[in-house]
C-alpha atoms as one frame of an Amber mdcrd trajectory, in Angstrom:
protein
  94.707  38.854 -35.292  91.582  38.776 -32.839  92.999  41.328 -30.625  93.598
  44.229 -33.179  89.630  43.298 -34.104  88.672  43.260 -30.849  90.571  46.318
 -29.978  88.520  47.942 -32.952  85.301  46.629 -32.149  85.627  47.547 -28.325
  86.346  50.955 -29.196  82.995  51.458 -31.681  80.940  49.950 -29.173  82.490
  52.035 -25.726  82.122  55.004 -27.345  78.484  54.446 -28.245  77.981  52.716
 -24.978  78.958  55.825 -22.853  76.819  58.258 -24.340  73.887  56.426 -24.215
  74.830  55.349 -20.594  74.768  58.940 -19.171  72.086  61.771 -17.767  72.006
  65.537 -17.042  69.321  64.745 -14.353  70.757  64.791 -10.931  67.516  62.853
  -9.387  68.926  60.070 -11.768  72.804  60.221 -11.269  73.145  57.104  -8.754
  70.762  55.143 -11.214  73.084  55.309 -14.323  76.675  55.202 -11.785  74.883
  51.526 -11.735  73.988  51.133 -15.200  77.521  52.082 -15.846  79.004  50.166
 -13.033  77.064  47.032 -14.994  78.279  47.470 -18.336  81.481  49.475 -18.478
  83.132  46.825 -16.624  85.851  45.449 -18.470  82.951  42.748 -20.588  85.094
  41.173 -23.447  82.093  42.472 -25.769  81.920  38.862 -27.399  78.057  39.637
 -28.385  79.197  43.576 -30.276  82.438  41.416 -31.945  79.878  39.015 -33.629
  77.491  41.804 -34.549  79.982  43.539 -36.695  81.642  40.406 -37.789  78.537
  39.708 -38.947  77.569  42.943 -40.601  81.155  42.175 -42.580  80.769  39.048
 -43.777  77.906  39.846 -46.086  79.310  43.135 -47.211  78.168  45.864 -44.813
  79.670  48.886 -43.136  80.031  48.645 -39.482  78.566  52.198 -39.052  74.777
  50.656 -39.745  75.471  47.759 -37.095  76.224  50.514 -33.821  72.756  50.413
 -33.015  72.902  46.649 -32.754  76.591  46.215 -31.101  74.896  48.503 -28.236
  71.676  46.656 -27.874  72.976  43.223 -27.544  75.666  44.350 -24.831  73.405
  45.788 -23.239  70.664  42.900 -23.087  73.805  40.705 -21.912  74.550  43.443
 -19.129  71.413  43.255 -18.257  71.145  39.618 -17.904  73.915  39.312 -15.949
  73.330  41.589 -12.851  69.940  39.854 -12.478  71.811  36.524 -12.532  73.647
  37.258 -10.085  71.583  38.520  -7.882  70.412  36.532  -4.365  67.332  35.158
  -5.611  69.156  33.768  -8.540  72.647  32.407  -8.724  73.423  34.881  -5.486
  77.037  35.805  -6.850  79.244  38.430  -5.117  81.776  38.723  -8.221  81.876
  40.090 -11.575  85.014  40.365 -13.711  86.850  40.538 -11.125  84.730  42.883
  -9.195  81.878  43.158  -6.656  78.331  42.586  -8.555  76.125  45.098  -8.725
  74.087  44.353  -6.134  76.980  44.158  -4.048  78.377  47.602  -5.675  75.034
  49.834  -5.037  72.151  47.608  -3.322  69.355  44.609  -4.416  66.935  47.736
  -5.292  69.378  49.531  -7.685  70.521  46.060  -9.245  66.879  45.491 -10.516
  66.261  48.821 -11.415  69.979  49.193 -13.362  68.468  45.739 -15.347  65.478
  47.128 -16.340  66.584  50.386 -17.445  69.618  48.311 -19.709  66.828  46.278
 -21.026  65.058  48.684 -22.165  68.026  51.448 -23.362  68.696  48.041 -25.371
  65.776  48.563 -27.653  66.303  52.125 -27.816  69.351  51.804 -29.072  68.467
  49.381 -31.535  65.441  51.754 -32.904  67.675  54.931 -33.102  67.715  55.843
 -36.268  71.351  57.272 -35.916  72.564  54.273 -34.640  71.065  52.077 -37.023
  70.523  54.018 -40.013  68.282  51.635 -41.841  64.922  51.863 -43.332  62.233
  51.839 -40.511  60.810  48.273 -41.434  64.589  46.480 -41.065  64.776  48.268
 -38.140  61.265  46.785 -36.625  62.877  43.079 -38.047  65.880  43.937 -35.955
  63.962  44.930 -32.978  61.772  41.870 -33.099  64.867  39.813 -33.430  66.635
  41.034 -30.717  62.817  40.624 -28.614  62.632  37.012 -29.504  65.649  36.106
 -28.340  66.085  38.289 -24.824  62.384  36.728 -23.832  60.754  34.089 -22.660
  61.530  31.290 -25.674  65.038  32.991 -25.622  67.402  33.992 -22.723  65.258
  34.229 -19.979  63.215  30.964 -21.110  66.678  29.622 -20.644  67.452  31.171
 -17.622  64.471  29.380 -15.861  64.676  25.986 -17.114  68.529  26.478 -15.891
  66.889  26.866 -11.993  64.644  24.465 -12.825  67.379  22.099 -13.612  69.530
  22.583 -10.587  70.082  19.181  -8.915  68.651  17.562 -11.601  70.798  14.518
 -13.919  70.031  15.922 -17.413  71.012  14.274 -20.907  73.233  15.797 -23.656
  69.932  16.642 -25.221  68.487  18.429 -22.044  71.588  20.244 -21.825  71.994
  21.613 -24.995  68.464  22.743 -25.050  68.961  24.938 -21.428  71.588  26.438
 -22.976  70.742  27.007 -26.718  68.380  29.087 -25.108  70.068  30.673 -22.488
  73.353  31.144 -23.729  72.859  30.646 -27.536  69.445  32.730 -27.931  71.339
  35.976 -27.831  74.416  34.982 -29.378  72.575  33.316 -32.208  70.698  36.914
 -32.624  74.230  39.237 -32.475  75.049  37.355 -35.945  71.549  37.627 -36.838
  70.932  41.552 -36.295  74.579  42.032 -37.206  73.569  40.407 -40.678  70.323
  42.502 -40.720  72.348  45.323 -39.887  74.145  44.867 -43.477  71.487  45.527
 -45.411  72.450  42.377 -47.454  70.837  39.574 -45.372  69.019  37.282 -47.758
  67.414  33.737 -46.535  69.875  31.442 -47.894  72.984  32.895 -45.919  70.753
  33.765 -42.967  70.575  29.983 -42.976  74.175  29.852 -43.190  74.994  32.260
 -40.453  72.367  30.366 -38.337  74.439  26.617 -38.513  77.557  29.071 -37.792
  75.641  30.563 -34.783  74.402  27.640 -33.286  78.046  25.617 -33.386  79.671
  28.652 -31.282  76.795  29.109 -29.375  76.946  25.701 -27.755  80.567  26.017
 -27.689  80.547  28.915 -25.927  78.753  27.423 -23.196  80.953  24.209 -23.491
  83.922  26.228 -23.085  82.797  28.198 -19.749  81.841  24.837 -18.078  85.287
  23.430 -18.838  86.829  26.456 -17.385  84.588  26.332 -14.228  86.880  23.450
 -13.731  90.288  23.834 -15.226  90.646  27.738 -14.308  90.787  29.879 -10.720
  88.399  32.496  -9.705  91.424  35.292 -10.581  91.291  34.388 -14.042  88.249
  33.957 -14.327  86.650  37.068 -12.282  83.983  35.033 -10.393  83.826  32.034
  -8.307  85.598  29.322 -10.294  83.885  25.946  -9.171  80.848  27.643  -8.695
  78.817  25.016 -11.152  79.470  22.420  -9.179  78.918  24.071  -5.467  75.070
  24.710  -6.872  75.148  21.294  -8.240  74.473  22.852 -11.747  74.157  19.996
 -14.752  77.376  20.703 -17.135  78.974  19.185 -19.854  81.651  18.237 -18.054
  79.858  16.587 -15.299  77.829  14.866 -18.038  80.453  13.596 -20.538  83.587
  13.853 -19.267  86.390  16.985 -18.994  88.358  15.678 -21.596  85.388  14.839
 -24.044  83.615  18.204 -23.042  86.938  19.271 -24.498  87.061  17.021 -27.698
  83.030  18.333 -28.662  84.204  22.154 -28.174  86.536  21.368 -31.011  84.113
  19.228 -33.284  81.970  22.342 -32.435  84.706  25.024 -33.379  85.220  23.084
 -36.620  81.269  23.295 -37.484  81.335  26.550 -37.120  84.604  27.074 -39.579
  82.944  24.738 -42.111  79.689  26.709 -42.470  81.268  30.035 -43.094  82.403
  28.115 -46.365  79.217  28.320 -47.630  78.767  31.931 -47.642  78.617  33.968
 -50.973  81.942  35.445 -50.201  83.542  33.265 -47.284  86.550  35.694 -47.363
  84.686  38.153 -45.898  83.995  35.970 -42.951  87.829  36.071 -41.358  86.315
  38.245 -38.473  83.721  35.831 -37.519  86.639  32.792 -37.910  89.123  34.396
 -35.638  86.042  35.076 -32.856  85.244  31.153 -33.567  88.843  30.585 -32.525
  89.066  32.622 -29.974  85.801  31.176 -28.271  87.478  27.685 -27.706  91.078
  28.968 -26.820  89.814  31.414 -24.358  91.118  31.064 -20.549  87.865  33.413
 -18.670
């Protein structure tokens, strides 16, 4: 079952998460009560799952992958309390709780980002959380760079304001959102693979067609619940796509096709695993595949 996974997973990651999320410098104390406040929130740790999942299916331990579960949960903390913040989406809930900004201030918001983004790569470096040779570590770190940047999640990010009131295509869409959405999922299984120590090109490939199919249904799956679901299930503003006047798939194709692509998507995702030297190995990253369509926040 997901949850016992999950459960497992979770527990790696949180334990990581809070030592690396705490000081003995009082001058810094209401800087990391944010950093904390931003991560340790209750997150369902989607990104960590997929990084160990990943690490798994090709044969690794999940001890060599810590360095990675942190970094990607924390690039996604990041991500969000800047997203949320006035001059972007201007939200006032999180997961059922008061954003950041709303939490501490603006000021503390954007520095609690920037310190996550960075504690992100630190993590991923530390050779006791990723105990790797030094040059799989760099290809980790540049992976993880790639995707958090400016052709990844924050590329993403932009052409998502950019797009606000705009009538795009399926085409458009998917594009905003393979980048915004799918850039750092698509590097979790990526750097979780890395992480292995067993990552060759051919099922790199492989993992890639896997990532990109829950990637995009991911996002499919959160638009359909901006609709369907409240703002207590969800933890934030439910309807809140549609109040900006935010292109979704929904709004583009339909709820119930939206719904009917999230499954064709699902079922690419299932299908590549097949392909994998050992596709028995990849139950973890099945169940998470499952669990991305089926989820209700």
């Amino acid at each position: 079952m997901i949850q016992a996974y999950q459960q497992q997973c979770q527990a790696l990651v949180d334990q990581t998460l809070k030592q690396l999320l705490s000081t003995d410098k009082p001058e810094l104390t209401r800087l990391y009560e944010a950093m904390r406040y931003s991560v340790m929130n209750g997150g369902k740790r989607v990104r960590p799952l997929l990084v160990y999942a990943a690490c798994e299916a090709l044969g690794g331990e999940l001890s060599t992958a810590h360095g990675a579960a942190c970094a990607v949960e924390l690039i996604h903390a990041y991500s969000l309390v800047h997203d949320d913040l006035p001059a972007m989406d201007n939200d006032e809930l999180r997961r059922g709780l008061p954003t950041t900004h709303i939490a501490f201030d603006e000021a503390y918001a954007i520095l609690a980002g920037d310190a996550l983004q960075s504690l992100a790569f630190a993590a991923i470096c530390n050779p006791e959380l990723s105990p790797l040779e030094s040059d799989l570590r760099l290809a980790m770190t540049l992976e993880l760079a790639q995707a958090a940047g400016a052709e990844g999640m924050v590329g993403g990010q932009a052409i998502d304001l950019s797009a606000v009131g705009q009538q795009l295509n399926q085409s458009a869409l998917e594009n905003m959102h393979q980048h915004k959405t799918g850039a750092l999922i698509a590097a979790s299984i990526r750097l979780g693979a890395l992480a292995s120590n067993q990552a060759n090109q051919h099922n790199l490939a492989i993992l890639d067609q896997y990532a990109k199919a829950i990637g995009l249904a991911f996002q499919v799956q959160d638009d359909i619940l901006d609709v369907t679901s409240d703002t207590e299930t969800l933890g934030k503003p439910q309807g809140s796509d549609l109040e900006q006047h935010k292109p979704t798939y929904p709004s583009l194709m339909g709820l119930e096709t939206a719904k009917r692509y999230a499954q064709e998507l699902h079922q690419q995702a299932i299908s590549a695993l097949e392909q994998l030297p050992e596709p028995e190995r990849a139950q973890p990253l099945r169940l998470i595949a499952d669990y991305i369509v089926q989820r209700a926040n």
